[in-house]
C-alpha positions as protocol buffer text, in pm:
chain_id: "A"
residue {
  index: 1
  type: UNK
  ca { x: -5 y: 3352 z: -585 }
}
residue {
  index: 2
  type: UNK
  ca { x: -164 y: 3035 z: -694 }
}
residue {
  index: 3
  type: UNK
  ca { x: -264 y: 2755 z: -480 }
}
residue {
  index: 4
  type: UNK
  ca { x: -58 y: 2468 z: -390 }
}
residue {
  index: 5
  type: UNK
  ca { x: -213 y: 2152 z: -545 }
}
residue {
  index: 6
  type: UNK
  ca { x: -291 y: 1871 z: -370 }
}
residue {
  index: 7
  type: UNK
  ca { x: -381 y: 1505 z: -433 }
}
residue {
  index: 8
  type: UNK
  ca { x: -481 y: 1331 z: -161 }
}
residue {
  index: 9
  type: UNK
  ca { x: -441 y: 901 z: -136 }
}
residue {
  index: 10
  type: UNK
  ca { x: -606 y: 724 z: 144 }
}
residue {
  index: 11
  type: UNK
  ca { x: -839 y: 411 z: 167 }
}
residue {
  index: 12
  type: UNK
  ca { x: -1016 y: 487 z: 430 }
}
residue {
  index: 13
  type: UNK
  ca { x: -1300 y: 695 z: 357 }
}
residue {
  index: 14
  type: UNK
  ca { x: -1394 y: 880 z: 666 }
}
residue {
  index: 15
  type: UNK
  ca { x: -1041 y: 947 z: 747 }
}
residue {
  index: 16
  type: UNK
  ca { x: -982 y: 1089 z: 395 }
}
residue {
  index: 17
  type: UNK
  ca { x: -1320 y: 1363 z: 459 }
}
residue {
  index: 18
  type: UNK
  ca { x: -1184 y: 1467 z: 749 }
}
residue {
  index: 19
  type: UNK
  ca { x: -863 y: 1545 z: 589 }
}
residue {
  index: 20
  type: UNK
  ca { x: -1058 y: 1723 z: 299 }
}
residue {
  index: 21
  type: UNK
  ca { x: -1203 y: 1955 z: 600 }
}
residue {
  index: 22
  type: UNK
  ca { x: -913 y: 2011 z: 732 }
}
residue {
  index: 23
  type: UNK
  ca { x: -726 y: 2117 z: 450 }
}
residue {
  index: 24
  type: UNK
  ca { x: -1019 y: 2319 z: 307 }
}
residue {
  index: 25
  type: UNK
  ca { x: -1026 y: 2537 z: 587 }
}
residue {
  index: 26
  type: UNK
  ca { x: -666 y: 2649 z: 540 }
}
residue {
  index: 27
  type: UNK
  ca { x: -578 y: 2932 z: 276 }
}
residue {
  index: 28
  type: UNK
  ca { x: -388 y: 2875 z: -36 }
}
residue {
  index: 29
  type: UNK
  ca { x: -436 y: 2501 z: -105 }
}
residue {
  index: 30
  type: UNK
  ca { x: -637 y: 2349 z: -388 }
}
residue {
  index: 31
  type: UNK
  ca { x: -738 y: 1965 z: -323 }
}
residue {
  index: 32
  type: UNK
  ca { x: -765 y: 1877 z: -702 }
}
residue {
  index: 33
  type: UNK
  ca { x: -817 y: 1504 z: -674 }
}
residue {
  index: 34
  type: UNK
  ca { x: -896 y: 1212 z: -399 }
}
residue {
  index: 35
  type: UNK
  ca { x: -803 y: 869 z: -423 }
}
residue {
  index: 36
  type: UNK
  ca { x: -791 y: 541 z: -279 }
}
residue {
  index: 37
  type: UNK
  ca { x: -450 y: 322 z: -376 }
}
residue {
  index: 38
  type: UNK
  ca { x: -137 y: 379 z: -551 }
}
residue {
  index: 39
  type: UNK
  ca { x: -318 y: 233 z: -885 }
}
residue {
  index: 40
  type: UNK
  ca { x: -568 y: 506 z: -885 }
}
residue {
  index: 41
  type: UNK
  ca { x: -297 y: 761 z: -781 }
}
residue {
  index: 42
  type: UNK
  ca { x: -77 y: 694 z: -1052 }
}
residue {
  index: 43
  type: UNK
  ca { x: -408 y: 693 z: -1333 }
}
residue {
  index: 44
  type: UNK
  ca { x: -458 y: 1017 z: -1235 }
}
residue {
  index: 45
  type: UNK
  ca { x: -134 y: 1154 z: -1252 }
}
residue {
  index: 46
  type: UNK
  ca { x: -119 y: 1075 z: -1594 }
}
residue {
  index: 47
  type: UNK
  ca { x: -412 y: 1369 z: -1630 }
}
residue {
  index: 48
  type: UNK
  ca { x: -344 y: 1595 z: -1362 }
}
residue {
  index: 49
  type: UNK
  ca { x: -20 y: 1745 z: -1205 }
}
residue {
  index: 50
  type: UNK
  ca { x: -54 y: 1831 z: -794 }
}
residue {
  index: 51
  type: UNK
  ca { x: 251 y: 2012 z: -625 }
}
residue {
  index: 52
  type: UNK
  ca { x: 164 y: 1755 z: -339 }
}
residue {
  index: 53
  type: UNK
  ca { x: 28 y: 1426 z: -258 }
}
residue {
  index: 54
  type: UNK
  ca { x: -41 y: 1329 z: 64 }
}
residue {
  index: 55
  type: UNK
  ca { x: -71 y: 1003 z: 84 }
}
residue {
  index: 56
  type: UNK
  ca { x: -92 y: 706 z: 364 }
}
residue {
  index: 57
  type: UNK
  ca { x: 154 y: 392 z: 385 }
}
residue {
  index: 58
  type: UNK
  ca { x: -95 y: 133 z: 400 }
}
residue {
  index: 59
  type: UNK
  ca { x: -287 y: 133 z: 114 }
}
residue {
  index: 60
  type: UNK
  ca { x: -480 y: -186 z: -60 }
}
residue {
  index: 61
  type: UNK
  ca { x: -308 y: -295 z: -399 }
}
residue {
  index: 62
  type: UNK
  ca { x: 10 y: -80 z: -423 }
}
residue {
  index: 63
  type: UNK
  ca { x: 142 y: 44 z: -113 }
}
residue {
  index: 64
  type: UNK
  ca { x: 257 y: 421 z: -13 }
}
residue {
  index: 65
  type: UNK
  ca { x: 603 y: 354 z: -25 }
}
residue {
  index: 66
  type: UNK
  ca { x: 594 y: 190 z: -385 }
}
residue {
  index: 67
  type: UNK
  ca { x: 378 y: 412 z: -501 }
}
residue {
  index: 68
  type: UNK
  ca { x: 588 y: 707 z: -385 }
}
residue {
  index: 69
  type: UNK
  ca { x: 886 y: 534 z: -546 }
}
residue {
  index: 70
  type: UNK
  ca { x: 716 y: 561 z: -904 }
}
residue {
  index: 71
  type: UNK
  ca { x: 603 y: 894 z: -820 }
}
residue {
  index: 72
  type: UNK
  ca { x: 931 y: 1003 z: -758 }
}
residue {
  index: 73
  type: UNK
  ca { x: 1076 y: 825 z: -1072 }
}
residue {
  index: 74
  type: UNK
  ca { x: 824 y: 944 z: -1295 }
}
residue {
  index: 75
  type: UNK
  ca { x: 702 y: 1296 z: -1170 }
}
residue {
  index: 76
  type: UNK
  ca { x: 1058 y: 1423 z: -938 }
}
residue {
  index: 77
  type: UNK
  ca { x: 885 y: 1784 z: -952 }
}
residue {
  index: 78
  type: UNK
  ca { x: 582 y: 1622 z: -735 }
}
residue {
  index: 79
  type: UNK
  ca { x: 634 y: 1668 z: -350 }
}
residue {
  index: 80
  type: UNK
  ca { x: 516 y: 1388 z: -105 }
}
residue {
  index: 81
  type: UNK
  ca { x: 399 y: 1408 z: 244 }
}
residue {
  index: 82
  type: UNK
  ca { x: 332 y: 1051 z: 411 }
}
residue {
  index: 83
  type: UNK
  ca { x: 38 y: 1075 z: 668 }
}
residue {
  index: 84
  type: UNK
  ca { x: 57 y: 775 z: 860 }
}
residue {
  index: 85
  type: UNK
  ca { x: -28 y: 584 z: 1160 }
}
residue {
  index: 86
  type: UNK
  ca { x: 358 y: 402 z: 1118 }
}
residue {
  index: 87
  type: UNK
  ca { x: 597 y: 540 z: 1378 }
}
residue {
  index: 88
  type: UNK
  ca { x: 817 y: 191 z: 1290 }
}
residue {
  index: 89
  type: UNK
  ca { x: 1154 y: 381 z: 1225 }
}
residue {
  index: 90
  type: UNK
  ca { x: 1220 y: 214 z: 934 }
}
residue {
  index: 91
  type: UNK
  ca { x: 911 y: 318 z: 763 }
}
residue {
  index: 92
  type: UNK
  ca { x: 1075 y: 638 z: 808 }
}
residue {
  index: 93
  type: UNK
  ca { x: 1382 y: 561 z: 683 }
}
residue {
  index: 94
  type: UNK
  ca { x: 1226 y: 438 z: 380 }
}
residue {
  index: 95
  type: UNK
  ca { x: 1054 y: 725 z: 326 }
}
residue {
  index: 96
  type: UNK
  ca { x: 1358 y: 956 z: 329 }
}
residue {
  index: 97
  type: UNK
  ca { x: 1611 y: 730 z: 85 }
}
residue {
  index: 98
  type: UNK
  ca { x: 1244 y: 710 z: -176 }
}
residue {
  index: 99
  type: UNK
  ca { x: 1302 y: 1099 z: -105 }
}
residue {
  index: 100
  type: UNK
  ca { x: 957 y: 1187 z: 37 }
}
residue {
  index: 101
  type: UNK
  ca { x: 936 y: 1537 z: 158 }
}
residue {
  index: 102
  type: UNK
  ca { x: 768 y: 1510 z: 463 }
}
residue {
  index: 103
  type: UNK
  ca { x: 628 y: 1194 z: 735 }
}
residue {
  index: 104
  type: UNK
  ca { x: 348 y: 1318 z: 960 }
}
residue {
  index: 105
  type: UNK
  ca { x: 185 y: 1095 z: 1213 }
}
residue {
  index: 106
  type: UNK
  ca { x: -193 y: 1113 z: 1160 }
}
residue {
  index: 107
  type: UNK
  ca { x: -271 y: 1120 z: 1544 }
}
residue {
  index: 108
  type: UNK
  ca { x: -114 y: 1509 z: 1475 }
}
residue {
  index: 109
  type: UNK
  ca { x: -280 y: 1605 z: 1199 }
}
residue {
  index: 110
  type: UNK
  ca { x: -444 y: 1852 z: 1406 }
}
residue {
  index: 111
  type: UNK
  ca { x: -190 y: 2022 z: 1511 }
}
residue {
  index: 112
  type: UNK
  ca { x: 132 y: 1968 z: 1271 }
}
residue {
  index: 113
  type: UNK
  ca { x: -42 y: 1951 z: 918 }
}
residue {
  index: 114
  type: UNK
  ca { x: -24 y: 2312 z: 804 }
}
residue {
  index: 115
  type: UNK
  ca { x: 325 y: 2299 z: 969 }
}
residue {
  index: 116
  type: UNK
  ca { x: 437 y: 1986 z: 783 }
}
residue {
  index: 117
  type: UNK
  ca { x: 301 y: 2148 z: 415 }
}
residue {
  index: 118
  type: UNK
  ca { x: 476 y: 2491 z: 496 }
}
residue {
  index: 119
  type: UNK
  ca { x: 821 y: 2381 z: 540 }
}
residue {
  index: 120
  type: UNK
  ca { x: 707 y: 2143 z: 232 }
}
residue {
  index: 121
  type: UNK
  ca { x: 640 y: 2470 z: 29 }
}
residue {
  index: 122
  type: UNK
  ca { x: 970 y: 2644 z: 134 }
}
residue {
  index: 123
  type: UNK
  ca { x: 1155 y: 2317 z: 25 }
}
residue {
  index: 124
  type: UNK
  ca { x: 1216 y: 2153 z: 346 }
}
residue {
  index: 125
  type: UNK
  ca { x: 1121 y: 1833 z: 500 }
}
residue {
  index: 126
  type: UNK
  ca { x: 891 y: 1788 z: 798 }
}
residue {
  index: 127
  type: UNK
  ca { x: 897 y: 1470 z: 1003 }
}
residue {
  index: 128
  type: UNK
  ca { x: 688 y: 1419 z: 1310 }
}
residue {
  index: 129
  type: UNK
  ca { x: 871 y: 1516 z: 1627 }
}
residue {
  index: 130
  type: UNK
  ca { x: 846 y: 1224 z: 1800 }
}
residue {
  index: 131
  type: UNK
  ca { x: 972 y: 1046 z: 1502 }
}
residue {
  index: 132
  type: UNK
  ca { x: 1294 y: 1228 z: 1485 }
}
């Protein structure tokens, strides 16, 4: 079975390694590209095709939200996961009418993310528990 794909989009740069370690300890995923804004996201869709992007709200430039707009305008077959610090309910409710897969809160990263890409994978959405 091949890997699931993943782009990752965050600013911050220490919170974006740690991500990359957590992810690359867990089987079947493929981190294919790392960025910093929407901007950058959307160059490098244009050359590469993830399954998923998980990507933060608050970027610099163009925003999460926007940028998972386009995304799903442009590239419908590409799944999003939001991986925020947000737990503003409307941030949430943004998310689902933009038709993101999946809101996680990034203070449970440690325990939710492989849960939150799983039911991502089987074609359900995950949202934080405390957010629901």
């Amino acid at each position: 079975m091949n890997p699931l794909r993943i782009i990752i989009a965050e600013d911050h740069p220490g919170f974006r390694q740690l991500l990359r370690l957590e992810l690359d300890c867990l089987p079947g995923l493929e981190i294919i590209a790392e960025v910093e804004d929407g901007f950058e996201l959307l160059e490098v869709l244009k050359r590469v095709q993830p399954d998923l992007v998980i990507m933060d709200i608050s970027m610099p430039n163009l925003g999460g939200l926007e940028t998972a707009r386009l995304i799903k305008e442009q590239y419908c077959h590409i799944k999003v996961l939001f991986l925020t610090m947000h737990k503003n309910p409307a941030y949430v409710e943004q998310a689902r009418l933009i038709g993101a897969e999946g809101y996680l809160l990034k203070e449970e990263v440690d325990q939710e993310l492989l849960s939150a890409i799983n039911q991502i994978k089987k074609g359900d959405c995950y949202i934080s528990a405390c957010l629901v």
